[in-house]
TORNU-969951 format. One record per residue (C-alpha): residue number from 1; residue in three letters; z negated, y negated, x. Coordinates in steps of 0.5 Angstrom, whole numbers, plus 2048, in hexadecimal, padded with zeros to 3 digits. Example, Ala and Ser with C-alpha at 12.3 -4.5 7.8 and 13.67 -1.06 7.14 Angstrom:
% residues 2
<site><resi>1</resi><resn>ALA</resn><zz>7F0</zz><yy>809</yy><xx>819</xx></site>
<site><resi>2</resi><resn>SER</resn><zz>7F2</zz><yy>802</yy><xx>81B</xx></site>
This chain:
% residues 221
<site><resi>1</resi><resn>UNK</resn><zz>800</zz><yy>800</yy><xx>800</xx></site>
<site><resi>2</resi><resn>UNK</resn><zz>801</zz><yy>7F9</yy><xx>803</xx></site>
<site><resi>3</resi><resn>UNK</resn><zz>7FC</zz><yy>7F6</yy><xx>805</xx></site>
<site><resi>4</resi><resn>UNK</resn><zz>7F7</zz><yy>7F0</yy><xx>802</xx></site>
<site><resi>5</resi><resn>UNK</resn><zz>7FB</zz><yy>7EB</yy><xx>806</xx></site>
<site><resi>6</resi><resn>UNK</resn><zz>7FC</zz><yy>7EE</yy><xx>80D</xx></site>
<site><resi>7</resi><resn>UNK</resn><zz>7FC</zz><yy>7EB</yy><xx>813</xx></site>
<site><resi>8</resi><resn>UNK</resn><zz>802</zz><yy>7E5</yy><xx>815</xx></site>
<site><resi>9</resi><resn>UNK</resn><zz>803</zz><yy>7E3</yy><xx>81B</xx></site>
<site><resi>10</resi><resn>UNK</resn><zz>7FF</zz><yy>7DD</yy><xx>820</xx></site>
<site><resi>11</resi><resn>UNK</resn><zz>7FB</zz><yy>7DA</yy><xx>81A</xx></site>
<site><resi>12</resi><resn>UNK</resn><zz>7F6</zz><yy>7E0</yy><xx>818</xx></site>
<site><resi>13</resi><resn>UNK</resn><zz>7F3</zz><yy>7DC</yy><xx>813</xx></site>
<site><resi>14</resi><resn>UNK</resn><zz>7F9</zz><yy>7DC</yy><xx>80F</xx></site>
<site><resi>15</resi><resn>UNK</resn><zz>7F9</zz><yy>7E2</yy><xx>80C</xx></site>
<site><resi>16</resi><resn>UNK</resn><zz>7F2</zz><yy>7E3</yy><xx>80A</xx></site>
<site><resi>17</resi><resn>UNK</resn><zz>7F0</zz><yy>7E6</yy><xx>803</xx></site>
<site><resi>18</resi><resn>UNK</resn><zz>7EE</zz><yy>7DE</yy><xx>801</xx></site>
<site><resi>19</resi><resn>UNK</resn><zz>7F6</zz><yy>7DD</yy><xx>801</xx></site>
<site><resi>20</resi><resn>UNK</resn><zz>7F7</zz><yy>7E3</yy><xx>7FD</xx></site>
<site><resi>21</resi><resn>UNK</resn><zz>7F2</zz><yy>7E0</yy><xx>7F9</xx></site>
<site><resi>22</resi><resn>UNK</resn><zz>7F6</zz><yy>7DA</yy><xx>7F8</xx></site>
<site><resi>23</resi><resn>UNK</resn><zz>7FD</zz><yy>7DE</yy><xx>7F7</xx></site>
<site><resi>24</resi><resn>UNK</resn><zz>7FA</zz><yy>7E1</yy><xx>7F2</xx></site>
<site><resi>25</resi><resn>UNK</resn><zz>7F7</zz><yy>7DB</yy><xx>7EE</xx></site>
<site><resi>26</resi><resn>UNK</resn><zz>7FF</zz><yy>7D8</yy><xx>7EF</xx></site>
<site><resi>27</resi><resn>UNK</resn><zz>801</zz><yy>7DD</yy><xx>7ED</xx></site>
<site><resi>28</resi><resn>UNK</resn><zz>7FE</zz><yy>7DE</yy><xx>7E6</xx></site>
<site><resi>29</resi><resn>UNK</resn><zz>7FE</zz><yy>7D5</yy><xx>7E6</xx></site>
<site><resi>30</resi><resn>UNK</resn><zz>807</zz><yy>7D6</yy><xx>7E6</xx></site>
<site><resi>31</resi><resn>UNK</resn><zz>807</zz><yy>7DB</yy><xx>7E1</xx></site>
<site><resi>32</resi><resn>UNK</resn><zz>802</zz><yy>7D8</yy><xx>7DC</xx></site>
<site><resi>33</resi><resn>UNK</resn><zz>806</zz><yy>7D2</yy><xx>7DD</xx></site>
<site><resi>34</resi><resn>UNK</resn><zz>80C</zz><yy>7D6</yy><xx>7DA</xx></site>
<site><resi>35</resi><resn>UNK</resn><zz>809</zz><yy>7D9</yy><xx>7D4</xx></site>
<site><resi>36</resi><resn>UNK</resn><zz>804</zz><yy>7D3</yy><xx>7D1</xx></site>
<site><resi>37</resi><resn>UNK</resn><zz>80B</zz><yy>7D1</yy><xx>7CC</xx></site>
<site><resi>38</resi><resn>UNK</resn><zz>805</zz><yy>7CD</yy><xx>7C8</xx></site>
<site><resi>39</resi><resn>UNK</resn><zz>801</zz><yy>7C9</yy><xx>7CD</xx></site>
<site><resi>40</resi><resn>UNK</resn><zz>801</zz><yy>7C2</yy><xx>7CC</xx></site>
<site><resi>41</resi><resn>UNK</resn><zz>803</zz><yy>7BC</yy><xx>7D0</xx></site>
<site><resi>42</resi><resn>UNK</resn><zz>7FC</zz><yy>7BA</yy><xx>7D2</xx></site>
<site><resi>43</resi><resn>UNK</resn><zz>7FA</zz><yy>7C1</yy><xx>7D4</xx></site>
<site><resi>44</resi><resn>UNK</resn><zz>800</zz><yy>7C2</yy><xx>7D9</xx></site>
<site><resi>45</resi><resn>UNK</resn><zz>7FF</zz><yy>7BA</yy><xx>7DB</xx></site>
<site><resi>46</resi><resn>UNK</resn><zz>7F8</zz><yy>7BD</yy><xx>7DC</xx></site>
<site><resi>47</resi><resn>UNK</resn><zz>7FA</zz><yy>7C3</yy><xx>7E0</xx></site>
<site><resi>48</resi><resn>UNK</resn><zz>7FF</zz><yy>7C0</yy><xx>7E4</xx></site>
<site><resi>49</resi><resn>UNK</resn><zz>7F9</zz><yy>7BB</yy><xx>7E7</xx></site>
<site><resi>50</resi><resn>UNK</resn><zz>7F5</zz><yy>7C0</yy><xx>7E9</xx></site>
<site><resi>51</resi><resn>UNK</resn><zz>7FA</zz><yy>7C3</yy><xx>7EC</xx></site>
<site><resi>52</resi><resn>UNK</resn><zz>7FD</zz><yy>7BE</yy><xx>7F0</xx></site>
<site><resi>53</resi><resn>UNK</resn><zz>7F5</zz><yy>7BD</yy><xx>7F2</xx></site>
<site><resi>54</resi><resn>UNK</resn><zz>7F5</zz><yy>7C5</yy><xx>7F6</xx></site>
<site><resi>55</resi><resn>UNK</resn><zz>7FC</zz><yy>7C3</yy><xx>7F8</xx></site>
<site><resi>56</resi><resn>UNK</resn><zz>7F9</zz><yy>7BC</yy><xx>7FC</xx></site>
<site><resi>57</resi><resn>UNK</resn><zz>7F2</zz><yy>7BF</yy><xx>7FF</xx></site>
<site><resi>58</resi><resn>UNK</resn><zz>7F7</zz><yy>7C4</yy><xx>802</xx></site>
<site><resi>59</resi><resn>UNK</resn><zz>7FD</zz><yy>7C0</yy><xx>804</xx></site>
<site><resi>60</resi><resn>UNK</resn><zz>7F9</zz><yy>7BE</yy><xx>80A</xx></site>
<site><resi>61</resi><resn>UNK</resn><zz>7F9</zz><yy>7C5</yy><xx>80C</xx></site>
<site><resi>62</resi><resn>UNK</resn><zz>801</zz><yy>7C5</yy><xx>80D</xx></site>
<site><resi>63</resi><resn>UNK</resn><zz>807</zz><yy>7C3</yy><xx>811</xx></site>
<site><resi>64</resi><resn>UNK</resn><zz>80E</zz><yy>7C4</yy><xx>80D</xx></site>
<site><resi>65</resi><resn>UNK</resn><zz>812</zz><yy>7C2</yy><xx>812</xx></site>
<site><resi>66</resi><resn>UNK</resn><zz>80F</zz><yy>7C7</yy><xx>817</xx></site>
<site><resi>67</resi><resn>UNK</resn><zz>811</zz><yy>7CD</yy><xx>812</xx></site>
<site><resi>68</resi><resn>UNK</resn><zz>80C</zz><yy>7D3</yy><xx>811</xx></site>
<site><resi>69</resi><resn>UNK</resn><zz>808</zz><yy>7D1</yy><xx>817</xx></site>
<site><resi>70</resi><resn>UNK</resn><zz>806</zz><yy>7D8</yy><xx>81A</xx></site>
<site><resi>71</resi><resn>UNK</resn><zz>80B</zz><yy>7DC</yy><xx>81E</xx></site>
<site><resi>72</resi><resn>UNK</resn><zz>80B</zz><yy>7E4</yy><xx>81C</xx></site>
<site><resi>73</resi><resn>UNK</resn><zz>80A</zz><yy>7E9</yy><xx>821</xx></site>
<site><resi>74</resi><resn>UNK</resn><zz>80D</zz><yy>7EE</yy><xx>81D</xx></site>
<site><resi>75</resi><resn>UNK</resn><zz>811</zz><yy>7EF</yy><xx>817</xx></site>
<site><resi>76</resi><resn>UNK</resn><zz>80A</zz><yy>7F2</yy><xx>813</xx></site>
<site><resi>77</resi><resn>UNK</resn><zz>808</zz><yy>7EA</yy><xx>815</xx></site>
<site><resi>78</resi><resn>UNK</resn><zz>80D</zz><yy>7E8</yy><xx>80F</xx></site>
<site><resi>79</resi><resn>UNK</resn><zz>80B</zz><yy>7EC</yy><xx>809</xx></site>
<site><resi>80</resi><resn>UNK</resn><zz>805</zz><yy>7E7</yy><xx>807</xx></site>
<site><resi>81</resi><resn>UNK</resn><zz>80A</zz><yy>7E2</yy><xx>806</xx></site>
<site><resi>82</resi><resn>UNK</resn><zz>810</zz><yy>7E6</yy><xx>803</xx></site>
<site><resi>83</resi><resn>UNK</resn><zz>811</zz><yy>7E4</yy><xx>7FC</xx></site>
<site><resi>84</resi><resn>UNK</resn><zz>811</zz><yy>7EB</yy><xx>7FA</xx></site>
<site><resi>85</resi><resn>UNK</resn><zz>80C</zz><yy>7EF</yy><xx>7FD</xx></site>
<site><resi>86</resi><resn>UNK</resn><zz>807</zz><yy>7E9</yy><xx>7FF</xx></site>
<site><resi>87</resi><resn>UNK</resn><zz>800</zz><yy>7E9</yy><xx>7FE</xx></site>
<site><resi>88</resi><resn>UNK</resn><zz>7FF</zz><yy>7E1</yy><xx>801</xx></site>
<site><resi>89</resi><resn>UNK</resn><zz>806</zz><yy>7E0</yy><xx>7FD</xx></site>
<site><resi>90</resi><resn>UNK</resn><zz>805</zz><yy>7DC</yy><xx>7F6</xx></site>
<site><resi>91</resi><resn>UNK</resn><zz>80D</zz><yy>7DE</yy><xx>7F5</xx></site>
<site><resi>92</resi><resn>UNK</resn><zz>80C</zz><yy>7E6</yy><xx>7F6</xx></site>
<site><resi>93</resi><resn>UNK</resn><zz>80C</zz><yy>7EA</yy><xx>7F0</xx></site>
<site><resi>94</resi><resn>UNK</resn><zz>807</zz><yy>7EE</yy><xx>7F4</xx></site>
<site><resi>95</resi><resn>UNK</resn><zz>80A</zz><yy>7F3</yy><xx>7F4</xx></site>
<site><resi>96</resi><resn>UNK</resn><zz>805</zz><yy>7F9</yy><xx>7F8</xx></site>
<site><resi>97</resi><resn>UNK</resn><zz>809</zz><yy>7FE</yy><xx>7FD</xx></site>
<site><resi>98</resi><resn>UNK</resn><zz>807</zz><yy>805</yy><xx>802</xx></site>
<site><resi>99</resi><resn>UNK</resn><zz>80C</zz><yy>809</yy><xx>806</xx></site>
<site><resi>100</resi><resn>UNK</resn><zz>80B</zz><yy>811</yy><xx>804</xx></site>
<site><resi>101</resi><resn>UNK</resn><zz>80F</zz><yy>816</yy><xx>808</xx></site>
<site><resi>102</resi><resn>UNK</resn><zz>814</zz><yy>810</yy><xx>80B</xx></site>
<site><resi>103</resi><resn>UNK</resn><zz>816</zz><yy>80D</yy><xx>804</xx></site>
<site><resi>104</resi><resn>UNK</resn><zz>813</zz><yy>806</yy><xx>801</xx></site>
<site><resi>105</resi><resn>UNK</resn><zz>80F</zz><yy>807</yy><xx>7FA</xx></site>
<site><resi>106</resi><resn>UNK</resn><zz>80E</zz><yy>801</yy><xx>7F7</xx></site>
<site><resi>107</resi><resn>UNK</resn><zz>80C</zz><yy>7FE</yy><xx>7F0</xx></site>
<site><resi>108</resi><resn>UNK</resn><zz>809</zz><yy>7F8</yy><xx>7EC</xx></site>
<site><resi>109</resi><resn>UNK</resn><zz>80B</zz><yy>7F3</yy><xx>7E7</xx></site>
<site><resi>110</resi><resn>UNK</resn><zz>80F</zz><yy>7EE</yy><xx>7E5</xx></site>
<site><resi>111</resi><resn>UNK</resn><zz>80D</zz><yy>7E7</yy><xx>7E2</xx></site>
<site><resi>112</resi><resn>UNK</resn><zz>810</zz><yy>7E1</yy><xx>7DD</xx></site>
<site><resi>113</resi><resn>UNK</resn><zz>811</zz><yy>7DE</yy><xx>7E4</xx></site>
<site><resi>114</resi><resn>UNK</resn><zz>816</zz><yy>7E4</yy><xx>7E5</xx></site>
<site><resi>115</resi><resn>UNK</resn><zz>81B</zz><yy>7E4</yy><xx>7DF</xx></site>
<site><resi>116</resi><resn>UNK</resn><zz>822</zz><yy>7E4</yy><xx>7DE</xx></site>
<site><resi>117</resi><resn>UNK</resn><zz>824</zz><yy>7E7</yy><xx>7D7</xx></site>
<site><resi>118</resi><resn>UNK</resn><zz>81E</zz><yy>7E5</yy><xx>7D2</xx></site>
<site><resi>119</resi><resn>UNK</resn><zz>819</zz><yy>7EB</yy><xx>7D4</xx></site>
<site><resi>120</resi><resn>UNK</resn><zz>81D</zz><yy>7ED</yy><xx>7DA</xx></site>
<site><resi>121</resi><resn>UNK</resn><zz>81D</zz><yy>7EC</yy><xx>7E1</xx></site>
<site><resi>122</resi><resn>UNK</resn><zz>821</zz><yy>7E7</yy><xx>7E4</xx></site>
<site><resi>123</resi><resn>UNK</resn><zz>827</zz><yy>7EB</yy><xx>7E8</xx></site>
<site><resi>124</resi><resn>UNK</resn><zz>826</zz><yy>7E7</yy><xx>7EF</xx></site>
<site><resi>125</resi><resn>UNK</resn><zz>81F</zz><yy>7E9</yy><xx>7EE</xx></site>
<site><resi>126</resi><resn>UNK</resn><zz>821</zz><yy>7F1</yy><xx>7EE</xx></site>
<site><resi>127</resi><resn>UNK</resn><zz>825</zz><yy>7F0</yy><xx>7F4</xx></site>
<site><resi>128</resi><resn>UNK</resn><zz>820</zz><yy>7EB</yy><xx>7F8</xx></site>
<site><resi>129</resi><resn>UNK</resn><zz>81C</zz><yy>7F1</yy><xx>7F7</xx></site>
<site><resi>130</resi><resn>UNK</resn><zz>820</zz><yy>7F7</yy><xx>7F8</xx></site>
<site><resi>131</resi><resn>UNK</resn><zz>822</zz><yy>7F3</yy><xx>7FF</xx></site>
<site><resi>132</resi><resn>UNK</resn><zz>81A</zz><yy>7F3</yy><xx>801</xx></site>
<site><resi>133</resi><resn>UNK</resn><zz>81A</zz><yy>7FA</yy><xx>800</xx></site>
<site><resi>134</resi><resn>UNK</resn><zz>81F</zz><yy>7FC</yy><xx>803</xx></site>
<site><resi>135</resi><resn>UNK</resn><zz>81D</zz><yy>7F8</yy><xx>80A</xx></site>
<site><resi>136</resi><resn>UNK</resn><zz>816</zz><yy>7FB</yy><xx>80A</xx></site>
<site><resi>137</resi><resn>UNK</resn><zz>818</zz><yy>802</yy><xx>809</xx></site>
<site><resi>138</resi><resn>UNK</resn><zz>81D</zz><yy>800</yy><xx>80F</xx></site>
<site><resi>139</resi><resn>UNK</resn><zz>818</zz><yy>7FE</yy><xx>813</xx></site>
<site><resi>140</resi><resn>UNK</resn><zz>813</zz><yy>803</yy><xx>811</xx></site>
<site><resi>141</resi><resn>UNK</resn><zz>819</zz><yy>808</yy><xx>814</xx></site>
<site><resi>142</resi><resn>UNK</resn><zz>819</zz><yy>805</yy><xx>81B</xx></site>
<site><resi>143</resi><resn>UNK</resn><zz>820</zz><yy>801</yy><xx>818</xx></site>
<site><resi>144</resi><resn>UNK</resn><zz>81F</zz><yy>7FA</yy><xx>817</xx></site>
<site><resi>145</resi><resn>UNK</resn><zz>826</zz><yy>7F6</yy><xx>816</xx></site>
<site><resi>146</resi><resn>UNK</resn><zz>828</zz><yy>7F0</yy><xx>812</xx></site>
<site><resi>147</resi><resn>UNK</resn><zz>82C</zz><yy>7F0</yy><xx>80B</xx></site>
<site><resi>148</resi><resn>UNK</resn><zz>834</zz><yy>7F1</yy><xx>80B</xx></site>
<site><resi>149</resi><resn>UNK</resn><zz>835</zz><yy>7F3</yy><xx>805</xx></site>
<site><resi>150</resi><resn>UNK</resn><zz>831</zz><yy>7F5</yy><xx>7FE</xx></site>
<site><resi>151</resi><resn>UNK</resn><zz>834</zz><yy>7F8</yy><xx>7F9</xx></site>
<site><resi>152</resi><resn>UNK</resn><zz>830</zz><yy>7F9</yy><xx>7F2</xx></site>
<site><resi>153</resi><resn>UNK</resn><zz>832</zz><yy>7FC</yy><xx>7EC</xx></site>
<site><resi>154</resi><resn>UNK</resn><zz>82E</zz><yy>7FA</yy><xx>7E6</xx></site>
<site><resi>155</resi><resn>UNK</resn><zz>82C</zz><yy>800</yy><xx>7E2</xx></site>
<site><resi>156</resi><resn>UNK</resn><zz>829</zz><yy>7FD</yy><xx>7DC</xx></site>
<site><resi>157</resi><resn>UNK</resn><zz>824</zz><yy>7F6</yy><xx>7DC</xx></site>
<site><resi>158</resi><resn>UNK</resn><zz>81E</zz><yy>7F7</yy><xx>7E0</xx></site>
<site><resi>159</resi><resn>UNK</resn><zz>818</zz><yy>7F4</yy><xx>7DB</xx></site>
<site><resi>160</resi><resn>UNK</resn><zz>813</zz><yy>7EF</yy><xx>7DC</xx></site>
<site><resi>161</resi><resn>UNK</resn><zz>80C</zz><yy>7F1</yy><xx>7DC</xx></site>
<site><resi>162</resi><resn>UNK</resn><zz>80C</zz><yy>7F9</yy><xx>7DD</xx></site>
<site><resi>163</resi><resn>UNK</resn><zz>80B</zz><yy>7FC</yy><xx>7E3</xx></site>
<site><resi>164</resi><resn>UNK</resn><zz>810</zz><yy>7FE</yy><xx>7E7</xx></site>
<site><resi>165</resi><resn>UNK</resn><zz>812</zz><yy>803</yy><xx>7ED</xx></site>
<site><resi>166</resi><resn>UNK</resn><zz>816</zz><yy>802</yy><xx>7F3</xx></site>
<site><resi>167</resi><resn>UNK</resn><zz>819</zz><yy>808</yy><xx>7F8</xx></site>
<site><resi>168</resi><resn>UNK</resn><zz>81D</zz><yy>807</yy><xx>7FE</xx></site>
<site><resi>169</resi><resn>UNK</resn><zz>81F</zz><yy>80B</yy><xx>804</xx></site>
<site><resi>170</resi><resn>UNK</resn><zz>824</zz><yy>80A</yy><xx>80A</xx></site>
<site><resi>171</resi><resn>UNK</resn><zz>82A</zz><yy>80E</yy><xx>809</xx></site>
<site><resi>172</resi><resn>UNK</resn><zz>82C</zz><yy>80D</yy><xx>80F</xx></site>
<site><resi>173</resi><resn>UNK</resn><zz>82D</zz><yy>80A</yy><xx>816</xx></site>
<site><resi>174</resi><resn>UNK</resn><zz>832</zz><yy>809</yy><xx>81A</xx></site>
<site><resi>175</resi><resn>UNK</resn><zz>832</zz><yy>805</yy><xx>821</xx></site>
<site><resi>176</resi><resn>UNK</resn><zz>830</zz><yy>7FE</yy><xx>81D</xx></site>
<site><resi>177</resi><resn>UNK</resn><zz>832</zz><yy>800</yy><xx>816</xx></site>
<site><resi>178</resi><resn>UNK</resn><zz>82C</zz><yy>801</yy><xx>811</xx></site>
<site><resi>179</resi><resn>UNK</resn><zz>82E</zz><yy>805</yy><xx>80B</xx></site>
<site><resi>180</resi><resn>UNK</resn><zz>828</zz><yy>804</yy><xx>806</xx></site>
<site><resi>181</resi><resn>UNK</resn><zz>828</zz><yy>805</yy><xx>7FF</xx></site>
<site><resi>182</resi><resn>UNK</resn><zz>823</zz><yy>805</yy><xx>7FA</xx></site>
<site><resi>183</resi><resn>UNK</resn><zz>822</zz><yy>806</yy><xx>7F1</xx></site>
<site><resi>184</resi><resn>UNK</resn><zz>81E</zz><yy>802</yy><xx>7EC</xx></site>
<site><resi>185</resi><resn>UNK</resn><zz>81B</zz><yy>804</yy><xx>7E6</xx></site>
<site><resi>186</resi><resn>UNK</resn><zz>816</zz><yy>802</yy><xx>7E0</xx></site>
<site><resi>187</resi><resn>UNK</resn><zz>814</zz><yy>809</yy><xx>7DF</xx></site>
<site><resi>188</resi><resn>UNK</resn><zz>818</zz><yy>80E</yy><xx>7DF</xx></site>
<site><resi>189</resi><resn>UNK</resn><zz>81E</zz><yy>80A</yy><xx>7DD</xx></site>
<site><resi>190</resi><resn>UNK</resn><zz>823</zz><yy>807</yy><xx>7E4</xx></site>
<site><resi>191</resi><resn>UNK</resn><zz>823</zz><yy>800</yy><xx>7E2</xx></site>
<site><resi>192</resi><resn>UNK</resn><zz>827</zz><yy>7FF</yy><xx>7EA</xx></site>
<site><resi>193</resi><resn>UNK</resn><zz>829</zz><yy>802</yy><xx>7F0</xx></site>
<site><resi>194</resi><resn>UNK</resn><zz>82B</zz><yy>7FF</yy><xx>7F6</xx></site>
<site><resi>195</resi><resn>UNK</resn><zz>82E</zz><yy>800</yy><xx>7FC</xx></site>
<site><resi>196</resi><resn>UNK</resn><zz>82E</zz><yy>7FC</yy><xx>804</xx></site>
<site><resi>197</resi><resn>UNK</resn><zz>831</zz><yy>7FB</yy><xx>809</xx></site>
<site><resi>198</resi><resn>UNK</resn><zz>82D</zz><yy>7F8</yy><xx>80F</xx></site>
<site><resi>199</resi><resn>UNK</resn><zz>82F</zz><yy>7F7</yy><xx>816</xx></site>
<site><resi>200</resi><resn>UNK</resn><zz>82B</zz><yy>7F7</yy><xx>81C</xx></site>
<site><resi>201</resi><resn>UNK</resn><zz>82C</zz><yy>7F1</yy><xx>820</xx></site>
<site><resi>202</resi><resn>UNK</resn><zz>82E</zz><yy>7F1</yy><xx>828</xx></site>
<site><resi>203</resi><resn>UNK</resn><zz>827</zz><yy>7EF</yy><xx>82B</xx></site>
<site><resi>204</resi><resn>UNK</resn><zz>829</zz><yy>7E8</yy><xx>82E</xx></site>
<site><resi>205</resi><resn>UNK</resn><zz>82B</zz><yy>7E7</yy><xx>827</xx></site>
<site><resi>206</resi><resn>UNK</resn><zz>825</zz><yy>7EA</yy><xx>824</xx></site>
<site><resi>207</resi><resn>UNK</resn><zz>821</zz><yy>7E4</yy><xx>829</xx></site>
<site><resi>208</resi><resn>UNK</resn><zz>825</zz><yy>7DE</yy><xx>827</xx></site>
<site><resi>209</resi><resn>UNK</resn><zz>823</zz><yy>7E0</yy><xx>821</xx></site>
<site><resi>210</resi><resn>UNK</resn><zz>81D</zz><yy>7E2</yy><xx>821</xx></site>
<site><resi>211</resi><resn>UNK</resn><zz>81A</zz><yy>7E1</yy><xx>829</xx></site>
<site><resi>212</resi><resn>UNK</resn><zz>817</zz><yy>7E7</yy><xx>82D</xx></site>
<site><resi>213</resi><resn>UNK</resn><zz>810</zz><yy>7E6</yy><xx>82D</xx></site>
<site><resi>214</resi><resn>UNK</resn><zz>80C</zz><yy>7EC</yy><xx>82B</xx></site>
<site><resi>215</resi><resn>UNK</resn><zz>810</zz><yy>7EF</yy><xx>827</xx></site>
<site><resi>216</resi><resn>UNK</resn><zz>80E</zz><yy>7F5</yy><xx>822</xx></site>
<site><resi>217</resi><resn>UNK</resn><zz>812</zz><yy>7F8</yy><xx>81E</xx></site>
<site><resi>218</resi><resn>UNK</resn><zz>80D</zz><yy>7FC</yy><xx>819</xx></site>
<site><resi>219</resi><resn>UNK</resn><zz>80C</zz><yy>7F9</yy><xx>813</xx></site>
<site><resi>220</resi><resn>UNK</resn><zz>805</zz><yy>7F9</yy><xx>810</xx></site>
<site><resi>221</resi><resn>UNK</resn><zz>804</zz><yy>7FC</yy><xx>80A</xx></site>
């Protein structure tokens, strides 16, 4: 199972249990701000005051122009911020995973803040976090790789408010191709399917991109 808000990289106090906290009062602060149709003016002005007031006592704290603010030492040290699986991520779904037998099982939820078709799941969303799934499991194999191609085939809408199961597995890998793939369903029922292409990238290119200081590969999960 993904941890509670597991270990980022130079700044060990970013994923403490106290942001996990926070995530998770943002978390139900976004939904219930998309499913109160009725609550008047006054009450969402009121609301609105409050929020800016956290937002400013907290502001002081941070620098957007220096992005994230912390460098990672592996890719497990992203997971906390990922918008899918991310315990310290207000925008995550929260959806918990652990790898069985080298494949990646996965379930969860998705809210109001998630939805496409009334009542259902938004199609990006299910692709964002087929992608997610896809890579853990890839990294969880000793395979990391960037996306080159994501095919989806949609089944039947994914609903809201139920849980859901993800299971991904690598395919195959040859040279620094990554084939992955992996399935969704509501139950019993597939609601989508997806396939992955992921490329390793050559090392220099990796350290453009990414630097070379201690680097892991595993997730933490």
């Amino acid at each position: 199972m993904s941890e509670a808000a597991p270990g980022t990289g130079d700044d060990a106090h970013f994923a403490s249990a106290a942001r996990a906290e926070l995530a998770q009062a943002l978390r139900t602060l976004i939904e219930t701000s998309m499913t109160t149709p009725h609550a008047t003016d006054d009450e969402l002005r009121t609301a609105t005051a409050a929020v800016a007031s956290v937002t400013a006592a907290l502001r002081p704290d941070s620098d957007l122009d220096r992005g994230p603010g912390f460098t990672p030492r592996s890719h497990g040290d992203y997971l906390p911020r990922s918008p899918v699986v991310g315990e310290a991520s207000p925008m995550s779904p929260r959806i918990d995973w652990e790898i069985i037998d080298g494949r990646c099982h996965a379930r969860g939820i998705f809210g109001a803040q998630y939805e496409g078709p009334p009542g259902y799941v938004h199609g990006g969303m299910v692709a964002l976090a087929f992608d997610e799934m896809l890579g853990i499991v890839n990294i969880a194999n000793g395979s990391p790789g960037m996306t080159g191609t994501l095919t989806i085939r949609y089944r039947r809408p994914t609903p809201l408010y139920r849980a859901v199961t993800f299971e991904a597995w690598v395919e195959r890998v040859e040279g620094r191709r990554v084939q992955s793939r992996a399935v969704l369903r509501a139950g019993e029922v597939v609601c989508a399917e997806a396939e992955g292409l992921f490329i390793q990238p050559r090392p220099e290119l990796a350290a453009e991109y990414f630097g070379t200081e201690g680097r892991d590969p595993t997730p933490k999960g």
